[in-house]
N, C-alpha and C positions, 0 to 999 in steps of 0.2 A: 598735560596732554592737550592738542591744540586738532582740530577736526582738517583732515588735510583736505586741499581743494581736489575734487575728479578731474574739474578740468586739466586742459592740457596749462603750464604755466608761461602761456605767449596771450596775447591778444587785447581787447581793452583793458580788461578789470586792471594789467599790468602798467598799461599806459597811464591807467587814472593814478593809480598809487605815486608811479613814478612823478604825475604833476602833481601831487598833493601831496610829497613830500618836499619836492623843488620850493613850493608856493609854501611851505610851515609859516612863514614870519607873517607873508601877506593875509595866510588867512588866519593865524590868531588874532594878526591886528583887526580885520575885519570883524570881528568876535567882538573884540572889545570894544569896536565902535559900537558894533548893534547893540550890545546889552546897555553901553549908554543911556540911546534912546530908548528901548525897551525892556520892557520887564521879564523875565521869565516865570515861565508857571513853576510852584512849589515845588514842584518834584514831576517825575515822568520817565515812561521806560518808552523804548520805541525798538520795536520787531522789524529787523532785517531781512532780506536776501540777497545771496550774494549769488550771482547765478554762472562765474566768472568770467560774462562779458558784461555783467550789470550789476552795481550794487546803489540796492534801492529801500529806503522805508516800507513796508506793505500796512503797518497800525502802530498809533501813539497812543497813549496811553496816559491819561493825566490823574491815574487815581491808582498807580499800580501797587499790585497786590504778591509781590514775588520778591520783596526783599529778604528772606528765608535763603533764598539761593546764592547769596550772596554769601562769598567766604571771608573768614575771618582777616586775613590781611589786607580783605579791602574795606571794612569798618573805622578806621582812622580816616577816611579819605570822607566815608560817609560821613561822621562826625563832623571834620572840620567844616564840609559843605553845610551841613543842620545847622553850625552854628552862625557860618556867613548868613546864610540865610534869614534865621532866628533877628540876629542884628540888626538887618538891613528893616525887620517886620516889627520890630518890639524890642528895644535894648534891655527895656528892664524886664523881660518877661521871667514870670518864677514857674508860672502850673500852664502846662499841656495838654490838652484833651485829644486823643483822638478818635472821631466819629467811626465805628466799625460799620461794615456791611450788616442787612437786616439777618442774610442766611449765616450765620456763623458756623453750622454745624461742620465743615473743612479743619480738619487738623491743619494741613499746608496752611490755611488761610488764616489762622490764631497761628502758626508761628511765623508767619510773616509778620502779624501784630505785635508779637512778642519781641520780632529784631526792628521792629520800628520802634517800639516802647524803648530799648535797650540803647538804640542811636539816639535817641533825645535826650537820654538818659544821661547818657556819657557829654553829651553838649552842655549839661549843666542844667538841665529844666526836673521838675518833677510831672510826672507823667500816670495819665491812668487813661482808662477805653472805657469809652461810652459807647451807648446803645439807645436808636431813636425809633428802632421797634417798638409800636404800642403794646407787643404782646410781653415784653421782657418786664415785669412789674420790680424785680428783688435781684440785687447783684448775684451773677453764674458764674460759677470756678470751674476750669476746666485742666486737670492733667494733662497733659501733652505724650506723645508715644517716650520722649527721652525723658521723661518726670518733670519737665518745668512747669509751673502752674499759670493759669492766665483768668483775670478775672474782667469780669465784662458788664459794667455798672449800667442801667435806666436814665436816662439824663434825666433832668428839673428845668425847669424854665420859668421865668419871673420874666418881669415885664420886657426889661431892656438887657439881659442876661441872659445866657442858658453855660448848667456845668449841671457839675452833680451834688449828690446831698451837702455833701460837706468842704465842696473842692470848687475853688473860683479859678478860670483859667484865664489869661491874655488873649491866650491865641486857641483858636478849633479848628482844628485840622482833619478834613474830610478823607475819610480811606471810604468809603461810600458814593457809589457813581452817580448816585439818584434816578437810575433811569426810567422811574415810577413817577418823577417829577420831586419838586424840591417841596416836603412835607411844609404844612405852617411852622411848624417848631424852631424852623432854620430859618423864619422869614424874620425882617425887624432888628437886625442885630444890629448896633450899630458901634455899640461901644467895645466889641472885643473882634480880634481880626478871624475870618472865615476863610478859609486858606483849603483846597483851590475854592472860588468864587464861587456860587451854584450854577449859573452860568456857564460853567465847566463841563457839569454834569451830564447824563445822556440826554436826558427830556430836551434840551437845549442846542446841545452840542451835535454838529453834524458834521462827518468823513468828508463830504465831495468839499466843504469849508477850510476843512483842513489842508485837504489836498491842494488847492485853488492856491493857497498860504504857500503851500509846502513849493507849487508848481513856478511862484512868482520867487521864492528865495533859490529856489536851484539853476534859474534861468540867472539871475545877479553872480550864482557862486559860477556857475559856468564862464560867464562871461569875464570874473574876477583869476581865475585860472587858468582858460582859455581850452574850454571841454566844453564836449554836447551835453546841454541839461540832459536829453534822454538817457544819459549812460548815469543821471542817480537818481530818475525821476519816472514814476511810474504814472505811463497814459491815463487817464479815465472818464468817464461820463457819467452822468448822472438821468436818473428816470423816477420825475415824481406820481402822483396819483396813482400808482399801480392797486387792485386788488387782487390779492392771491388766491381767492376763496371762490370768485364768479370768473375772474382771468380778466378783467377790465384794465385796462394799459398794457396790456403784452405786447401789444405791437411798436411799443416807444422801447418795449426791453428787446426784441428780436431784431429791430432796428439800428438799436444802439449795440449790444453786442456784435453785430455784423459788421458794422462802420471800425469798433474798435478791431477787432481783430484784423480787418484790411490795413490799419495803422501801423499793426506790429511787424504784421507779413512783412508791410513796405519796408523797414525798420531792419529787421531780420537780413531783408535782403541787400540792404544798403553797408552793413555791416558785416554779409559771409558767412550769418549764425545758419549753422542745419540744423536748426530745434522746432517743433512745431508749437507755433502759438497758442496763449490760452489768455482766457480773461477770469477774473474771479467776479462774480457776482455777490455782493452782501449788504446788508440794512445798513441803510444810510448813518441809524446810529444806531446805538449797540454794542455790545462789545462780549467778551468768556467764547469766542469762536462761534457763535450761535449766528443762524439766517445767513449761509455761506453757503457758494455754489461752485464748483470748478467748471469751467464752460469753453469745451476745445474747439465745436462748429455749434452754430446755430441750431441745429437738429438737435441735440443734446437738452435744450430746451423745452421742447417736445416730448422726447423720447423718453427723460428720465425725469420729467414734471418741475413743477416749482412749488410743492407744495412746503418743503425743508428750510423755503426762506421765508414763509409765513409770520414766523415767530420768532422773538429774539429773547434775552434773558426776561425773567417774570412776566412772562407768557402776552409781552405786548406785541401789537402786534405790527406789522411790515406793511407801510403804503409807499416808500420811497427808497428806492437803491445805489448805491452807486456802481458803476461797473467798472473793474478797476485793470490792468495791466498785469497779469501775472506775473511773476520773476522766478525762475526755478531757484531750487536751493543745487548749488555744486556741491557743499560742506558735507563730508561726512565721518563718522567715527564708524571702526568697522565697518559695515554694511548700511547701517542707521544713518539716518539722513537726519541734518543739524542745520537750528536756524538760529542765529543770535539775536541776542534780544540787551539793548544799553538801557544801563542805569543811571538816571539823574535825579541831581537833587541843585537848587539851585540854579547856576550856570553852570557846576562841575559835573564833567561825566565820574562817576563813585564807583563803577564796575562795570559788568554783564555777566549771561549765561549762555550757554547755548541751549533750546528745546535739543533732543534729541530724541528722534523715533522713527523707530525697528518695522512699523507697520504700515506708513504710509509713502504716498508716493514724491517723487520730486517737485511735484507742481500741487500738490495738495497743503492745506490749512494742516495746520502741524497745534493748534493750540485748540483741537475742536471740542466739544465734550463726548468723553467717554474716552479720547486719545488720552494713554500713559505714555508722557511725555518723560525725560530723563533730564532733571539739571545738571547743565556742568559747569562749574564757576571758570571765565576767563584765565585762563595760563598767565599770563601779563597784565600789564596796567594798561592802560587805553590813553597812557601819558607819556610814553618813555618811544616815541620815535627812532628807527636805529637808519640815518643818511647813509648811505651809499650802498644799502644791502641792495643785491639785486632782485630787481620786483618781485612780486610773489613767493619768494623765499623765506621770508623775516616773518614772523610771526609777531613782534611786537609792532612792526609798520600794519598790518593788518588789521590789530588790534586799536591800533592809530585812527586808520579810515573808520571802522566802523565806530569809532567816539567823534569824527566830523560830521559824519550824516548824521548821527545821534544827535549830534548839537543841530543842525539845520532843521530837520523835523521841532525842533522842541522850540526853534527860533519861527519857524511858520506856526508852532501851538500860537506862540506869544501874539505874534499879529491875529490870528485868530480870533485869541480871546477880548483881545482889543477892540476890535470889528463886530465883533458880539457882545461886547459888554452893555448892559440896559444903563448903566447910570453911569457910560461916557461921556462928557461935554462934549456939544456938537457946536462949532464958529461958522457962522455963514456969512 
């Protein structure tokens, strides 16, 4: 079942496909150069919209927590990615730790752990889930709704070490964002690999950073295919010192929303779209859909407050925003409106899903809390190109584009994290 587009099947999104199937060779080759020079981050999913006169990134994701959704035929693909990966990080590695998030209480969220457990598993490593909540004292078992059991150990830590009681691993691997900040327990490590880096993490890691990355590799892939970075690259600003609580900085966020939306108009009108603009407003970091705004005019700011972006997961709190370019979603199943979301591990895009949901709108956060969002695993591989189908028709070319933006995004993480990295050598 593949979510068909509303739109009509003429206009850019068809023009892009049709270059970005012309250009396959130049832009794998280009792929393979960049991973050359750069590293990719562990793993990553990155949340699409296809709005079908733009398909753009709208969040990456370097800790994600939805390989659950992920169907059985595209577990071989995950696999051999874990083990490129694995390779490239520790040949000889035997035991796997993976760091869980502090809130486990999520069914979804322990079987996500469980088909991560299960892909390392089949890669050849032995594998268990730690836990670096101070409150978890004594390993918790948990049943799952379809009877599998998952258990979720207290880590240990020794001087130059951290695993669990009786399990030394190579490598730890963070499924935890940190965005309470990176604990001591994870500080120090130096003998076994920390995978993604804390520096990763939210305390650290900032969107408008991302985007900046994201904004300078779409402008290169633009000019490598010969397309407007706008058509996969979404506007945005940023507004730091705000406080939401006394309203001190609003006038850099009424400011900057204003400017952006005159951007898009311009944009809109240069292209023939009759859609009306919007900007998204959300915490600069952060991440579970939380501290998000949808923002049609300026007034809207006003009218329906900003108290909603005050707060982001574990109840920190929001002094800087970025304000970012909306992109509708065209995608829909039935009535239900659908956003894709790629799976990566490694370099290799290993799947996707699409969000799907029945209740919100086209221009709305589809991942927000308290949204029953609907997975639905990929029709196709995001590998298997079909040349000469006519654009917007193929479904497996479709499937194609959104695993090149998938890679582009996770190639701006890379420089990202590079730029951010605390214990990068600087040459002057």
């Amino acid at each position: 079942m593949v979510p068909h587009l509303v739109t009509a099947l003429t206009g850019p999104i068809n023009e892009l496909e049709q270059r970005v199937l012309e250009s396959m060779p130049a832009i794998e080759r280009w792929f393979r150069l960049e991973w050359m020079e750069h590293t990719p981050p562990f793993y990553t999913s990155v949340d699409l919209r296809n709005a079908g006169f733009k398909l753009a990134p709208v969040d990456t994701n370097l800790f994600p927590g939805g390989w659950n959704n992920l169907t059985p035929e595209m577990l071989p693909l995950a696999v051999q990615a874990a083990m490129a990966a694995i390779e490239k990080i520790c040949p000889d590695a035997r035991n796997l730790l993976v760091i869980a998030e502090n809130d486990t209480r999520s069914t979804f969220y322990l079987a996500n752990l469980l088909q991560l457990k299960r892909i390392f598993h089949m890669a050849g490593l032995n594998v268990r889930i730690g836990s670096i909540d101070p409150e978890l004292k004594e390993p918790r078992t948990v049943t799952l709704p379809m009877g599998d059991k998952i258990t979720i150990e207290p880590v240990a830590r020794s001087r130059r070490r951290m695993g669990l009681k009786d399990f030394d691993p190579c490598t730890i691997l963070l499924n935890n964002d940190l965005s309470t900040g990176t604990p001591g327990i994870l500080e120090d490590i130096h003998e076994q690999y920390l995978l993604p880096p804390p520096h990763a993490g939210w305390s650290v890691r900032r969107k408008s950073n991302h985007f900046k990355s994201y904004e300078d590799v779409s402008k290169r892939f633009g000019k490598l295919i010969g397309i407007d970075p706008w058509l996969i690259n979404p506007m945005f600003n940023i507004c730091g010192e705000i406080d939401f609580n006394d309203g001190a900085g609003m006038d850099c966020l009424t400011t900057n929303v204003d400017a952006l939306l005159t951007k898009v108009r311009k944009k809109y009108k240069e292209y023939g779209i009759n859609e009306k603009p919007f900007v998204v407003v959300k915490a600069d970091n952060g991440t579970q859909g939380m501290g998000i705004m949808t923002v049609r005019d300026v007034k809207d700011l006003e009218q329906v407050g900003t108290k909603k972006l005050a707060v982001t997961k574990d109840g920190q709190e929001v002094h800087q925003v970025i304000i970012q370019e909306g992109v509708l979603t065209a995608e829909r199943i039935n009535d239900a409106v659908a956003e894709p979301v790629v799976y990566m591990m490694d370099r290799y895009v290993v799947g996707g899903f699409y969000r799907i949901h029945a209740e919100r709108g086209t221009d709305e956060n589809l991942n927000a809390p308290g949204s029953r969002f609907v997975p639905l695993a990929f029709a196709e591989s995001t590998r298997l190109p079909q040349p000469g189908e006519r654009p917007g028709a193929s479904a497996p070319n479709r499937f194609y584009m959104y695993g090149v933006i998938g890679r582009l995004a996770m190639l701006a993480a890379s420089y990202e994290l590079e730029a951010t990295d605390p214990e990068a050598e600087t040459y002057d």
